[in-house]
C-alpha positions in Angstrom: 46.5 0.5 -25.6 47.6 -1.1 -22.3 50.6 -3.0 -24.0 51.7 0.4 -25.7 51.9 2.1 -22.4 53.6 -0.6 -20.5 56.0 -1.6 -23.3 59.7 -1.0 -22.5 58.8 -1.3 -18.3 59.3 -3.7 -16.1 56.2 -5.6 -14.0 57.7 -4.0 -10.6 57.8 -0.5 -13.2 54.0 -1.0 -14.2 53.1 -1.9 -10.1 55.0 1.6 -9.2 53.2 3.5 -11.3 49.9 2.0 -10.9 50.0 2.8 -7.5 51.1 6.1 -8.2 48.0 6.2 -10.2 45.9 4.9 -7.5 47.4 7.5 -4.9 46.8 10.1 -7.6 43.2 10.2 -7.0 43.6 11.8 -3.7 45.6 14.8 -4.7 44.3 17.9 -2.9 42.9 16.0 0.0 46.3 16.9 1.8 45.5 20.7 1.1 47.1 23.9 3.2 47.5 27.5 2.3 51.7 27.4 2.7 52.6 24.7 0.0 48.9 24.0 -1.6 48.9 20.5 -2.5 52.5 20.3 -2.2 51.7 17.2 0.6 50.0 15.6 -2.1 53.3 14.8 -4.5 55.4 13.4 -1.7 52.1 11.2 -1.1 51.6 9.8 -4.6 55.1 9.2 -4.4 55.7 7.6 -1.0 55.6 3.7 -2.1 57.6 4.9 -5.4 60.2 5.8 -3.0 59.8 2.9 -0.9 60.7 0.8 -3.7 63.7 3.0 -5.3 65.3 3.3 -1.6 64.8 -0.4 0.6 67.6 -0.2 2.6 67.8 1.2 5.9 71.3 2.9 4.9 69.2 4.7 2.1 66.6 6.1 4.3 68.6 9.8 4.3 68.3 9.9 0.7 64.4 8.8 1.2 63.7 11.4 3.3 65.7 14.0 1.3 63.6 13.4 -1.7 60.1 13.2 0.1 60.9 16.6 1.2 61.8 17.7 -2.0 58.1 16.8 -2.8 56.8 18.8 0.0 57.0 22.1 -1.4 54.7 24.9 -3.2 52.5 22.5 -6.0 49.5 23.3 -7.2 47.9 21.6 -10.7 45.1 20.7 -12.3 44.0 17.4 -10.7 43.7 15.4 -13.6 47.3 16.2 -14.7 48.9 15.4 -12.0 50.0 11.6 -12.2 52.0 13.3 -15.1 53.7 15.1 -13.0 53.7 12.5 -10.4 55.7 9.5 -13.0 57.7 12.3 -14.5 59.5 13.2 -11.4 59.5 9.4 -10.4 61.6 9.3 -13.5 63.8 11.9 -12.7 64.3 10.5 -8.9 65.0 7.4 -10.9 67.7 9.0 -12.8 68.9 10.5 -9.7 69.7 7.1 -7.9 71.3 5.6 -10.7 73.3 8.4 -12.0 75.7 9.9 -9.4 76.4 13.1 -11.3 72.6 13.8 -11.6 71.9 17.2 -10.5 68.9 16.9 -7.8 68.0 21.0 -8.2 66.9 19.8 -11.6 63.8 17.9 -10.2 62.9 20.9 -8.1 63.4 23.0 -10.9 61.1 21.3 -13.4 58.2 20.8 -10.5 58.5 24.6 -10.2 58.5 25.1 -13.8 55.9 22.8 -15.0 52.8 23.8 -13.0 51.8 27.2 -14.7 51.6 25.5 -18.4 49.9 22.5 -17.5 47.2 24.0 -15.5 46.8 26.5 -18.3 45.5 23.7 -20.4 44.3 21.2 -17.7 42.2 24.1 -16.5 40.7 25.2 -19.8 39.9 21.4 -20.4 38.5 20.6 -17.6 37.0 23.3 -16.0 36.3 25.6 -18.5 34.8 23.5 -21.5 34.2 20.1 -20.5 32.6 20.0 -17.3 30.6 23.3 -19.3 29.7 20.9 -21.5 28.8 17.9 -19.4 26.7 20.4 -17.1 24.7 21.9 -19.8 23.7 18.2 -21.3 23.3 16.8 -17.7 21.1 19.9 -16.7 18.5 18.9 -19.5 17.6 16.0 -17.3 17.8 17.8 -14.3 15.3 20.2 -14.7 12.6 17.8 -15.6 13.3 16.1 -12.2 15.3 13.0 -13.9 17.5 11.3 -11.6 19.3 10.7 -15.4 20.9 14.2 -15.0 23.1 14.2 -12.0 24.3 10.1 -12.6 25.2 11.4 -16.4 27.3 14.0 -15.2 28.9 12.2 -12.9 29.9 9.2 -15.5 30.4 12.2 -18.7 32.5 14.0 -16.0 34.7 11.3 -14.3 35.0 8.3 -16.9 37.5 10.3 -19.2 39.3 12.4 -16.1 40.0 8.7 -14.8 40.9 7.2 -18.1 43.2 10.3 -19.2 44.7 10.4 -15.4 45.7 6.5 -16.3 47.2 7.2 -19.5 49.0 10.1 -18.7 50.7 8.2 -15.7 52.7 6.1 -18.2 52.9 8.8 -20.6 55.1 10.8 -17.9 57.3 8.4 -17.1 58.5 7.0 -20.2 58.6 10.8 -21.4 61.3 11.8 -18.3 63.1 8.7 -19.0 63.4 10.0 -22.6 63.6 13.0 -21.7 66.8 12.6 -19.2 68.4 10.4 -21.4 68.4 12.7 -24.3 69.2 16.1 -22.2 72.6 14.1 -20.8 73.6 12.9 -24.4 73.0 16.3 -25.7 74.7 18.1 -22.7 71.4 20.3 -22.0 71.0 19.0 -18.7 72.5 22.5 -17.0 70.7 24.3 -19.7 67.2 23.3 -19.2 67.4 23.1 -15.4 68.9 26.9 -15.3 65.5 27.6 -17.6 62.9 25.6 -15.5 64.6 27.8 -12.7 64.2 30.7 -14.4 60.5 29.8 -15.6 59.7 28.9 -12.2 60.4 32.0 -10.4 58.9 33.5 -13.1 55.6 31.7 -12.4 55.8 32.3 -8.5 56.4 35.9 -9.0 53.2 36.4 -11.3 51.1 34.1 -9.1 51.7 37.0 -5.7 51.1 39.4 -8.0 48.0 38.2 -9.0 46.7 36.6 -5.8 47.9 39.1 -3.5 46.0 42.7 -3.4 46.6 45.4 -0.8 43.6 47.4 -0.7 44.5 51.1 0.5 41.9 53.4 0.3 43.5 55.7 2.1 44.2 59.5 0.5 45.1 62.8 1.0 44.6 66.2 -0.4 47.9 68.2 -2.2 46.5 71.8 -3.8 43.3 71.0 -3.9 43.8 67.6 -5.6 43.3 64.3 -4.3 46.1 61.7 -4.5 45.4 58.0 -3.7 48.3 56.3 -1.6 48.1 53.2 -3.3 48.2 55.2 -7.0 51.2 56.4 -5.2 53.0 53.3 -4.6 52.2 52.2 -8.1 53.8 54.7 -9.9 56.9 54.0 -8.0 56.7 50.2 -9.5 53.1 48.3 -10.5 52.3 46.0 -7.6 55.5 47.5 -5.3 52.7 46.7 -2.3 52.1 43.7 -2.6 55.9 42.6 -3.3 56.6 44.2 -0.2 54.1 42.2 2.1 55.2 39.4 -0.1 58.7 39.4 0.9 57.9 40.1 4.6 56.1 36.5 4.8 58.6 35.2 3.3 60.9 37.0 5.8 58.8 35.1 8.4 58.5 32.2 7.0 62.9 31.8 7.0 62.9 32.6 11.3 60.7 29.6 11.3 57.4 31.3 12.1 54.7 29.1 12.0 52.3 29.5 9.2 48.9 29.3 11.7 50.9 32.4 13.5 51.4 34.1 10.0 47.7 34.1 9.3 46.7 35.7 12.7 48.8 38.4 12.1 48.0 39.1 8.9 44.5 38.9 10.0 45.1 41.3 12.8 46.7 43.7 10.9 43.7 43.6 8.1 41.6 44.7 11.0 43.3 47.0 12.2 43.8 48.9 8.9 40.1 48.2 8.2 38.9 50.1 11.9 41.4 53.1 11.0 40.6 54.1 7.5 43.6 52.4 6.0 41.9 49.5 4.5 
């Protein structure tokens, strides 16, 4: 299986990505609330970089793509040195090729996240570590030191095995993948849909992780009407798109992120102490 994966590469290819596999293992340790494990990609790919940029009159470019990998990321762990050697390819392809579009890398980070983790998620999470547990617990509960071991190996053997395989599999796969989008002239195409995708996939994410809890009502002819019911009939979640765009209003005058979360803390209080929340 190794020569399948590594055929077509060169050795200082297969050393890249094998550290990129290695690094992989430590995604999410580099965790905050602002870009979720955003630090993590330009981590994984730090020596990749090292190696596509050695000259000191390359470092701007270095830096430029390492921030690129600093933003919003967020994927099931065990899927992301997929990501990681995809967009190795792509930074790849946008060394070599001086009409390579850089917002396409950005856009298919931004695009790619919400699919994956649908299915990394429902492997992983959902039915095989359900599975694993549910075998493992067997032992467990007759006070078998068998159980937690067995998960451990039944849990992590394949995540490490699949993260390995997957490494290669996204790099050769963007290389393809480039290749074929510039022959065909879908290059503009697909990067204007990962956009599209992407904000699509940001948008329903504040929807669905940010909740403004009014409880706050009033009386009109002897009927009750609820403020937030208000709000919604206007537009469905017109609340929390609101508060979303005023962090992000924040966030642009260069408030820091620690500030952003006493405030909103504050505020929650506030509204709590007064009725509003």
């Amino acid at each position: 299986m190794s020569n399948k994966l590594t055929s077509g590469l060169t050795q200082e290819e297969i050393k890249q990505l094998k550290k990129i596999y290695h690094r992989s293992q430590h995604y999410a340790m580099v965790y905050n609330y602002s870009r979720l494990c955003g630090n993590s990609v330009a981590y994984g790919l730090y020596p990749f970089l090292n190696w596509l940029y050695p000259n000191p009159e390359d470092k701007e470019k270095k830096i430029e793509a390492l921030v690129r990998h600093t933003t919003f990321f967020n994927l099931t762990p065990q899927f992301s040195p997929f990501c990681f050697s995809l967009f190795a390819s792509m930074e790849k392809e946008a060394k070599e090729n001086p009409d390579f579009d850089v917002a396409a890398i950005e856009a298919v980070k931004a695009s790619i996240q919400g699919p994956l983790s649908g299915i990394g998620d429902s492997i992983f999470w959902v039915t095989w570590r359900i599975i694993v547990t549910g075998i493992a617990l067997q032992f467990s509960l007759q006070g078998s030191i068998i159980g937690p071991i067995l998960f451990i190996l039944a849990y992590n053997i394949p995540s490490y095995i699949i993260r390995y395989v997957l490494t290669f599999v996204g790099y050769k796969m963007g290389n393809t993948f480039i290749e074929q989008a510039y022959e065909s002239g879908m290059i503009s195409v697909i990067t204007k849909v990962a956009s599209i995708v992407g904000l699509i996939m940001v948008g329903g994410m504040a929807a669905n992780q940010i909740a403004i809890p009014i409880i706050l009502e009033f009386s009109l002819n002897g009927a009750t009407q609820s403020v937030a019911d208000i709000f919604n009939s206007i537009l469905p979640g017109l609340l929390e798109l609101t508060f979303t765009l005023v962090l992000l209003r924040l966030i642009k005058h260069k408030m820091s992120i620690t500030k952003i979360i006493i405030l909103v803390f504050v505020i929650c209080i506030l509204c709590a102490a007064i009725g509003i929340f």
